[in-house]
N, C-alpha and C positions, 0 to 999 in steps of 0.2 A: 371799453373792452380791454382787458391787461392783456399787454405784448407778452412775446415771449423773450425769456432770457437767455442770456450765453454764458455758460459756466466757464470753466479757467482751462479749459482744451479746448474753446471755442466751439464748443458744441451746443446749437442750438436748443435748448431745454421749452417741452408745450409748457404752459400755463398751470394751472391745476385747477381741474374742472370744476363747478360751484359747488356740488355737494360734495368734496372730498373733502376732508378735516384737514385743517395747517396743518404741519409737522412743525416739532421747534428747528426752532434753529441749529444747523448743522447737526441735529439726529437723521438718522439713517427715516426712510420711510417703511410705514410697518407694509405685513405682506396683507393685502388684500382676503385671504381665504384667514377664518379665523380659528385657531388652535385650541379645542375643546380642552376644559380645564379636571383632570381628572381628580376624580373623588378619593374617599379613604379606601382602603383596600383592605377587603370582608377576610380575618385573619381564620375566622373559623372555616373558610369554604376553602382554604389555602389547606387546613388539617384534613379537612374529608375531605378532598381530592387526594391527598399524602396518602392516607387511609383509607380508602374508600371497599378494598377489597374486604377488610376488617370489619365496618359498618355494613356493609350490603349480608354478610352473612353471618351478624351476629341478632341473635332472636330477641336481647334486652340489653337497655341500657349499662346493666353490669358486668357483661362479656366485653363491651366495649371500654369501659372505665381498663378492666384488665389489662386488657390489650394494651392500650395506651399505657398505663404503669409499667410494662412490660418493654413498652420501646424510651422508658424515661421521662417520661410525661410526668410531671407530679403537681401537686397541690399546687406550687408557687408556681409552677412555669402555666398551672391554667390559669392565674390569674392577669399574664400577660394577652388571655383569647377572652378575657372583660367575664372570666367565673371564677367563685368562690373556689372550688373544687373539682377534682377530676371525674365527680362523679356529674354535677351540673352540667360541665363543657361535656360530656358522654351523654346525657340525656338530650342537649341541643345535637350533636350530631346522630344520635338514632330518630330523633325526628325529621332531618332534614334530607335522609337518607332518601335519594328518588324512588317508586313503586309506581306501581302501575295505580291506574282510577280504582280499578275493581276489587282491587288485593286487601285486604284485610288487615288491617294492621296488630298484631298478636300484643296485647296487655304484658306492661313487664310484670314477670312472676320472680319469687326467689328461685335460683336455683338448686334440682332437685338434688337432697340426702341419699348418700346411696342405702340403700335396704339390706338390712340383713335376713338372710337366709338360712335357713337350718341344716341344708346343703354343705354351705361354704362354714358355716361352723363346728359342723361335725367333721370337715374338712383340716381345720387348722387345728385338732385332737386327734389327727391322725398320726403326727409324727412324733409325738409325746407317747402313744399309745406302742408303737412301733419302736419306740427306742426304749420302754419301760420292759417290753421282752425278749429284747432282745439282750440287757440286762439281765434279767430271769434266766434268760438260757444261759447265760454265759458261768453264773451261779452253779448252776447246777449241770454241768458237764464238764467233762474230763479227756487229754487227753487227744489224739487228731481230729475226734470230732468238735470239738471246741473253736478252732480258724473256721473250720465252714460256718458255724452259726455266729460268727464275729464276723466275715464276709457278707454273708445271708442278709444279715438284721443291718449291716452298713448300709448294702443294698436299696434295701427296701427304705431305709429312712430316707435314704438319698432321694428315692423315687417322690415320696409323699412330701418333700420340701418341696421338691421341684411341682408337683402341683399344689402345693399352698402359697408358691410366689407366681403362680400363672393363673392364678382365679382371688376373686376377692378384694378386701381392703389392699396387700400387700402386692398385689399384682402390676406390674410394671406397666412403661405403654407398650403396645402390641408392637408387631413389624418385623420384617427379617433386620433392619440397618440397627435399630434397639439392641435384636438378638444379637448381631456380632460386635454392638460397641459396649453388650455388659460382658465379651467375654472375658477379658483380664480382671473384671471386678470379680467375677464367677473362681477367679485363680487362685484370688488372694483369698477369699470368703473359704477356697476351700484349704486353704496353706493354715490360717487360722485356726479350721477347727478343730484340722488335725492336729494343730501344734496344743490346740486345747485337750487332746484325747490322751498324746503319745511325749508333748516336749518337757514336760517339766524330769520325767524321767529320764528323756538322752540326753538332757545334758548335764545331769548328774552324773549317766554315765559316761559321758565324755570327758568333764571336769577326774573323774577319778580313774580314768586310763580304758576304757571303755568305747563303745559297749561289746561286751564277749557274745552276746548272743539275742537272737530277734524277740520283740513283746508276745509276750502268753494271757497277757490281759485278765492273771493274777494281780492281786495287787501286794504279796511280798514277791514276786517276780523278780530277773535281775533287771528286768526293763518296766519301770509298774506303769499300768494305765490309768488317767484318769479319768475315771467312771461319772463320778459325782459332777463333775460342771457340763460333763456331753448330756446325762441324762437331762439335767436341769435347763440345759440349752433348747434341747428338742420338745421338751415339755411349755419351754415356755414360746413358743408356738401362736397359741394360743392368744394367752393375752398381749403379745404384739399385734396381733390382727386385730384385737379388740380394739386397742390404744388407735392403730392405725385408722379405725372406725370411726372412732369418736374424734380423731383430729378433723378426719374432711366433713364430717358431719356437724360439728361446731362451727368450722371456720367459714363453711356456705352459709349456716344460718347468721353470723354475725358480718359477712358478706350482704347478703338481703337488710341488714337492718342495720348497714353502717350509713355514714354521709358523706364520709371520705377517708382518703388513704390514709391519714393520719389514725382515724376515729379506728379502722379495721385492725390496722397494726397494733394498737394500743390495745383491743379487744383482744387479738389474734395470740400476743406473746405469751399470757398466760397461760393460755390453753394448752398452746406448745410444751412448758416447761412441767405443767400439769399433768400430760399424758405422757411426757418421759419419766416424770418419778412418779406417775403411778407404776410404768411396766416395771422401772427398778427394784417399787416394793413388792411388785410380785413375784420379780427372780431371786429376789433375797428370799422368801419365803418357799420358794420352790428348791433353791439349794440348800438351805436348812433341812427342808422335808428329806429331798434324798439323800444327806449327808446322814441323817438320822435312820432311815429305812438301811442302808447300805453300812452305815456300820462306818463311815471311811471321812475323811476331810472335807467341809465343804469347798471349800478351796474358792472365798467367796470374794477377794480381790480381782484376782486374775477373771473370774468368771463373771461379776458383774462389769467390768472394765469391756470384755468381749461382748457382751450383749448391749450394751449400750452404744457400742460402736456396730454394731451391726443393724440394730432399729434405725438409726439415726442413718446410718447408707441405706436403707432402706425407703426410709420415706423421702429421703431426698430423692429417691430415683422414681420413687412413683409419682412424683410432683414435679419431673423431667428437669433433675438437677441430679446430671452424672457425674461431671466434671470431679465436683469434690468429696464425693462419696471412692473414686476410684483415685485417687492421690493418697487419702487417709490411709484405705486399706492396703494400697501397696507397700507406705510406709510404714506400716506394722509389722508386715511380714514381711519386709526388708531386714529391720529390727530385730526381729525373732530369727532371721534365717544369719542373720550378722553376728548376734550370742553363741551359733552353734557353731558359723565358723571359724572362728579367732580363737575358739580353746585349740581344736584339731588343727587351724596353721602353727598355733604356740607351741607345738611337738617338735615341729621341722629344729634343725639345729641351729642355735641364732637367733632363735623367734620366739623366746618365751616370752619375751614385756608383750606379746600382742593377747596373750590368755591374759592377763594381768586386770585387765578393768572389770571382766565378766567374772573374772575366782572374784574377785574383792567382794562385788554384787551378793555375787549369791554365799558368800560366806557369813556376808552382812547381813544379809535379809533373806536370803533363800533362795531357790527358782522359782520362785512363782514372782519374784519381783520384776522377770523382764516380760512377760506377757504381760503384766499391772501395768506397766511403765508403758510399753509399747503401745497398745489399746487403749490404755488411760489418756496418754497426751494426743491420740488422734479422734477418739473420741470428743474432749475437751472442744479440739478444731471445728471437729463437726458440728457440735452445741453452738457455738457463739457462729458458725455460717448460715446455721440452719433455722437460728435466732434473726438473720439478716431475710434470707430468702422463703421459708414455708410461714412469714410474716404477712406478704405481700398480697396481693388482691390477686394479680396474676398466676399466682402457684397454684391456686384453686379452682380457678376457671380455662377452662378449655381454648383457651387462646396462645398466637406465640407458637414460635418453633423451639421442638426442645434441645436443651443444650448438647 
């Protein structure tokens, strides 16, 4: 039987009993209870716990692809969760999604095209119809009664925009917090149009020591209106809804039948660039018409630059991308409100080098160069943002809070 030993504090040390295992020499002894050896850690159950709110209430596996594009998810980062794409790693978390025994589990469908209605398109030929008579009257009357039917018919157009951006393709997302975060975009949209109606005249007559008296909406007037790009603005109406139609309606179905966020975006751009210079060809062709009906300039720089940039804030904001739809437009009509002021400081005494870049302008090129300019280069912005963003899998599907 082995005695027992005295270690170097003279401490009597037991034996070790016969089934314990030696220990080596001068190692420590291990602990008796044994330390379970953990496994790999499941990286996809780590994303749907992350996400779970996301998965639990999205009906197919392509609301969730979104979503996840949406928080940064992309192709290559799934393929650190062992998938090809973001649409794979989105089909394994809609399956693993818990549900009750008896629940059903709904078949992924594409999701649905919105419908057009004969309603909502007789709708967006309202405000074309309403600014084409109100033109007509203005034609053919004289005199005080002339401002009431230029008030009247302002009126009314105003009215029928404002339900043709609250129903349909062009209709934003609902909500009062919506309502008061487009209200400065609402400012500038309306600084613009105006400036498209009434500016290129004040600041001709500003530039020339002006203006002596208020717009008559003549057009030899001392303040002349421009008729020709308002009409063609409000008429084109119309085929922005269209366009706007056929963007979400494309880009769901090539959503349903992409494989991945790459595959969708590569599909998506086209469409995108597609449905902007189709509207472009149709406001060139609508300002031709009423430069031609009306006898007067189509004024087709300044007015296709404005419409362009207003589609393009447009569907940015009904794809819950405000952000840069409302920088663009303030920059324009920062722009435009800057041209009209620096001739009238250039009067003060001492101040005329500050009129100097705006005479030079339009000396060169006219006034219609600084709406061109201003519209032009924000628009331009909005192209190559809206090229990055209404690309995406997420701009199309109902996921995601919006900006």
């Amino acid at each position: 039987m082995p005695s027992a030993s005295v270690n170097a504090s003279g401490v009597s040390v037991p034996p070790p009993s016969a089934g314990a295992p030696a220990s080596s020499a001068g190692a420590p002894a291990t602990s008796a209870r044994t330390v379970p050896r953990r496994g790999a850690a499941d990286p996809v159950k780590a994303l749907l716990h992350r996400h779970r709110e996301l998965c639990e209430r999205a009906v197919d596996p392509l609301e969730i692809a979104a979503g996840l594009e949406a928080h940064g998810i992309t192709d290559r980062t799934a393929a650190r969760f062992r998938h090809r794409d973001v649409f794979s790693l989105a089909e394994e978390l809609y399956a693993r999604v818990p549900r009750g025994s008896g629940e059903a589990r709904p078949e992924p469908a594409p999701l649905p095209a919105p419908r057009v209605r004969a309603g909502r398109v007789l709708l967006t030929l309202l405000p074309g119809a309403l600014g084409a008579a109100t033109a007509a009257g203005l034609r053919h009357t004289h005199g005080q009664l002339r401002p009431l039917v230029a008030g009247a018919g302002l009126l009314a157009v105003g009215l029928a925009l404002r339900a043709v951006l609250r129903r349909g393709p062009l209709a934003g997302p609902p909500g009062i917090s919506a309502w008061r975060r487009a209200s400065g975009t609402r400012v500038w949209t309306l600084w613009l149009l105006g400036y498209a109606l009434f500016g290129d005249g004040l600041l001709d007559a500003v530039l020339t020591g002006g203006p002596d008296a208020l717009p008559t909406g003549a057009p030899g007037g001392p303040w002349p209106t421009a008729v020709v790009p308002a009409l063609a603005l409000t008429l084109a109406c119309a085929p922005a809804a269209w366009c706007a139609h056929l963007l979400s309606a494309g880009a769901r179905r090539r959503l349903a039948g992409s494989r991945g966020l790459e595959d969708f975006t590569a599909a998506a751009r086209p469409l995108l660039y597609g449905t902007f210079t189709l509207f472009l060809g149709a406001l060139t062709a609508l300002l031709l018409l009423c430069g031609t009906v009306l006898r007067e300039p189509a004024a087709c720089p300044q007015a296709l630059t404005l419409g362009a940039l207003l589609l393009l804030a447009r569907l940015l904001a009904v794809h819950h991308r405000r952000r840069a739809p409302a920088l663009a437009l303030g920059a324009a009509a920062a722009t435009e409100a800057m041209a009209l002021a620096l001739p009238l400081a250039g009067r003060l005494p001492g101040c005329a080098v500050l009129a100097a870049p705006v005479r030079t302008l339009v000396d060169a090129w006219g006034a219609a160069t600084v709406p061109a300019v201003a519209c032009g280069v924000a628009a331009l912005a909005l192209l190559l943002h809206a090229g990055r963003t209404l690309t995406q899998a997420s701009a199309h599907a109902s996921t995601g809070a919006p900006e």
